[in-house]
Structures are given as structure tokens and as C-alpha cells.
N, C-alpha and C positions, 0 to 999 in steps of 0.2 A: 121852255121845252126841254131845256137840259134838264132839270131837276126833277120833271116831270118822268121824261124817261128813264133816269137809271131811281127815282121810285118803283117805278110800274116793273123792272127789271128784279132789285131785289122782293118784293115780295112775291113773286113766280117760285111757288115749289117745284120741284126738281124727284122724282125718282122712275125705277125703269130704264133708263136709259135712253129715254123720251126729250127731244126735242124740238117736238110739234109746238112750240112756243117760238121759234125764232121763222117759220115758216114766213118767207116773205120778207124778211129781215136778214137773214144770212142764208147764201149761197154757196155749197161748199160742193165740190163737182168730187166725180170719182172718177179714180183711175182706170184704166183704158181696161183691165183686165177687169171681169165680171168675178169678184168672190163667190155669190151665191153660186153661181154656175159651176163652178169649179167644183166644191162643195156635194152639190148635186150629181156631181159625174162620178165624184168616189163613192155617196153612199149607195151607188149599186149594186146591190148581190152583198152586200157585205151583213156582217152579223153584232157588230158591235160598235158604239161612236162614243164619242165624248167630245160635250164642248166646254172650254173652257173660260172661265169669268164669262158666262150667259149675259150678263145685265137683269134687264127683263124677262128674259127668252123671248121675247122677238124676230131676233134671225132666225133661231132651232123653230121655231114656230110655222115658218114660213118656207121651211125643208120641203114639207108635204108628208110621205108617209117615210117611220123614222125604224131604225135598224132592230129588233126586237130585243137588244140590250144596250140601252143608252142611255147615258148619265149625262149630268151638267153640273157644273162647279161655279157656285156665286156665294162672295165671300161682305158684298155692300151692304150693309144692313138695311135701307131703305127699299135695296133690289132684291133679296130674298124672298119675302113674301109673293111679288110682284113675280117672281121669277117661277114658284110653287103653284100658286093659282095659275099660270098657264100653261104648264108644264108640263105638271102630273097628270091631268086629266088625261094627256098624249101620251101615257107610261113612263115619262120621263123621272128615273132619277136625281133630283135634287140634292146636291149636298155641298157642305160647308165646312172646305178644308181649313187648318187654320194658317198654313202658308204652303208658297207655289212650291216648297222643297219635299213636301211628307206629301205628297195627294195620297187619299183613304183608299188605293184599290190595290190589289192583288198584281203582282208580274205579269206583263203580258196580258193584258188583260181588253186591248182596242185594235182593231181594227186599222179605225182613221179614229185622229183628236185634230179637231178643228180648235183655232185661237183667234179671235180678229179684236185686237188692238188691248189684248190682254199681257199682265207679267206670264213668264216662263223659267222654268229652270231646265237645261238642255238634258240633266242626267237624270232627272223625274220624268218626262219625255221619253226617253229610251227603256228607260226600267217598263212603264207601263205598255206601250205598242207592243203587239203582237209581233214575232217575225216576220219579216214582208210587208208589214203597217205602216201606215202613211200619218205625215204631222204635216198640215198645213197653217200657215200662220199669214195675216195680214197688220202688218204693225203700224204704228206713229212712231216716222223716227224724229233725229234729233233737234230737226231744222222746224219739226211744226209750226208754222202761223208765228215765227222768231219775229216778222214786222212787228207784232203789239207788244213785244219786249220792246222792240227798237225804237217805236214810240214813248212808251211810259217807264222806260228805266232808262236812267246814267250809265248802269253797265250794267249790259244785255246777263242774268242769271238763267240757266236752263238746269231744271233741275235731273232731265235726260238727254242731260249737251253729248253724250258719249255713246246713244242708242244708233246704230246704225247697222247697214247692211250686212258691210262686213265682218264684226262685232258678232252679230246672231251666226253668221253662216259659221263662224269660226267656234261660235261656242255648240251650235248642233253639231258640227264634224266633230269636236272633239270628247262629244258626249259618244262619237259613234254611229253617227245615220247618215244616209250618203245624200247630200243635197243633188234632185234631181229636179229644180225649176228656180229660179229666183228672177226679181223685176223690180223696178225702183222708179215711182214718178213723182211729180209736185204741182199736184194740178193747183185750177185758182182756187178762194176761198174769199168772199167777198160779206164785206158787213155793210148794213145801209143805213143802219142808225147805233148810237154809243149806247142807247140799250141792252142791244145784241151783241154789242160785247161785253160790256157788265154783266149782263148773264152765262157769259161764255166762262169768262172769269171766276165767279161765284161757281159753277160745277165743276170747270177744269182747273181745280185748286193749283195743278204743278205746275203753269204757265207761269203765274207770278206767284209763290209759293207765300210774300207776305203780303197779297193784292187785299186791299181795303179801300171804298170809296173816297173814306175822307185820306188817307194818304195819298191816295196819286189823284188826287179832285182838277188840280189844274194841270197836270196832266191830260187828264178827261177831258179838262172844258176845252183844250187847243184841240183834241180827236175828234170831239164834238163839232168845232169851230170848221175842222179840215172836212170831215163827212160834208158838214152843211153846204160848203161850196162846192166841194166834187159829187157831191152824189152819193157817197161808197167810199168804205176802206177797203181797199184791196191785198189780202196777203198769199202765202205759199203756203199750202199741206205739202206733209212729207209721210208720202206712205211707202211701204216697200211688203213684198211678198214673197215669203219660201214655202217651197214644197222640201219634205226629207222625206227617207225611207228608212225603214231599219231593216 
């Protein structure tokens, strides 16, 4: 069954930002605060949005009806296409900066920029919002799902061991916007077979940055071994959320 499963695992393509493959196999719960909702409350009356690293468009999708100038920014190659076909049809903007520091728009130029669990730069941020504009972000910070480090590595490497709350609050103020919301929780995250995480692994390259089957194999096989009698691997998300204004 081991060998069975992290087969069936790696050959599962991956894009969108779609992970209706582990449905049933990982359970990862959210944080107490509702993003969409949040989201939804700003783009009222407003005239202009942007979101950033879209994925698929799937969140922007699921807005409902969207500001009559709004752009998205997806830079994944497998997610652009994905992100285009559902996107534009909604008037959406599409476009493909080449990093979080230069984004392609004009001063002042949003409204609200929504972010959820994308890179940022706090002074590209501030250049673009309008006066009085809102930046909303929902992050992974640094502690993400650290259990499957702490299973399959000697010593624990985070390749955003240094992402944290304080970190972003400090680099938005010092770009300039006044942080008026912030929150920080670690709900559960639960695997039910070493499939679901060999697939978690293969898309979220930064968890183990040199992860390869046959490298951490017996690693795998004791995960596998622990799953099989408890049930479940159970670890910690680490999400956190700010609101700024400029």
C-alpha cells in the first residue's frame, strides 16, 4: 500500500491552485476569521481592486460582481492560462509581472489589493493604493505544517523560518500604511494517508526544498507506518492576517 500510494500521488498533475485531489485525505480547517467575507465588505462602492498572485482565479471568481477596474497578477506558469480563461471573461485584467518589486501599474492606482498567501513587497504596496486604500493580506507564516519537517528531517530547514507577523506588520508600517487589523491562529491540518502528503510535498516545493521520494523513502515508510496505526497525521497551519491603509 505504501508504494501504491505515493505512485498514485506522484503522478496527480497539479495546476490552478486546485487541490480537489486530496479531498478526503487532508483536512486543513481555517481560521476563525472568514477572508472571503472580509474581502467582500471592502469591495463595496469601491472602483478599483487588484489581486495579487490570483492562482487560478478562483477566489476573485467567487467575489460575485467585481469593481469595474480590476486587475490580477499570476506570475505560475501552469496558473496563467488557468487564471486567463476565468478571469477575463469577468473583465478581469490579467497580467504577468516579472517580480513582487516593479508591479506594471501606474501610482495610486487601487482602491483595495487583496493578497491571500502570496509574496509582497510593503513599498510596491504603498506606491500603488490609492489615498485612503486598503491592503489586505492573509499569509502562511513561518511555523506552517513545521511537523513534516520534524518527521522527515535531522534538522528541521524552513525555507520561510523568518515569515511572521511581526516581520510583515513592521515591514507595511515602514513602507507607510497604518495597520488597522491584524490576527494570528494555527488551526489543525490533518493527513490520512502518506499519499497526501507526498502530494502536498511535490506542489509545496518550500516545505522541504530538496524533498524527493527516494531521498526521504524511509523516512516516508516510518509516516506511513505511524498514519497506519493512528489514523492520521496531525499537524499546525500557521496563518495570520492584516488589514493597512494608506
Amino acid at each position: 500500500m505504501f508504494d501504491e500510494l505515493i505512485s498514485e500521488a506522484l503522478k496527480q498533475d497539479f495546476s490552478g491552485w486546485d487541490f480537489s485531489w486530496l479531498d478526503g485525505r487532508w483536512q486543513e480547517n481555517d481560521p476563525t476569521w472568514d477572508y472571503s467575507q472580509l474581502v467582500k465588505e471592502k469591495i463595496v462602492g469601491i472602483d478599483s481592486l487588484l489581486d495579487m498572485d490570483t492562482g487560478g482565479g478562483e477566489f476573485m471568481a467567487s467575489l460575485g460582481k467585481l469593481p469595474p477596474n480590476t486587475s490580477a497578477t499570476e506570475s505560475y506558469p501552469p496558473n496563467i492560462i488557468v487564471a486567463r480563461q476565468r478571469l477575463e471573461p469577468l473583465g478581469v485584467n490579467v497580467v504577468t509581472p516579472e517580480n513582487d518589486k516593479t508591479l506594471p501599474f501606474p501610482d495610486n492606482s487601487f482602491d483595495l489589493i487583496i493578497n491571500r498567501h502570496g509574496a509582497f513587497w510593503s513599498p510596491e504596496i504603498y506606491r500603488i493604493l490609492k489615498p485612503g486604500g486598503t491592503f489586505i493580506t492573509q499569509q502562511v507564516g513561518e511555523s506552517n505544517l513545521i511537523q513534516i519537517n520534524q518527521s522527515l528531517q535531522d534538522e528541521v530547514k524552513l525555507e520561510y523560518g523568518d515569515w511572521t507577523l511581526k516581520r510583515a506588520i513592521n515591514e507595511l508600517e515602514n513602507a507607510g500604511l497604518q495597520i488597522t487589523r491584524q490576527q494570528e491562529e494555527f488551526p489543525d491540518s490533518i493527513f490520512y494517508d502518506i499519499g497526501a502528503v507526498v502530494f502536498y510535498l511535490k506542489v509545496i516545493q518550500w516545505q522541504i526544498e530538496d524533498f524527493t521520494v527516494d531521498k526521504y523513502r524511509q523516512r516516508l515508510l516510518s509516516l506511513h507506518n505511524q498514519i497506519q496505526k493512528d489514523g492520521q497525521f496531525a499537524g499546525k497551519s500557521h496563518r495570520f492576517y492584516v488589514e493597512a491603509c494608506k
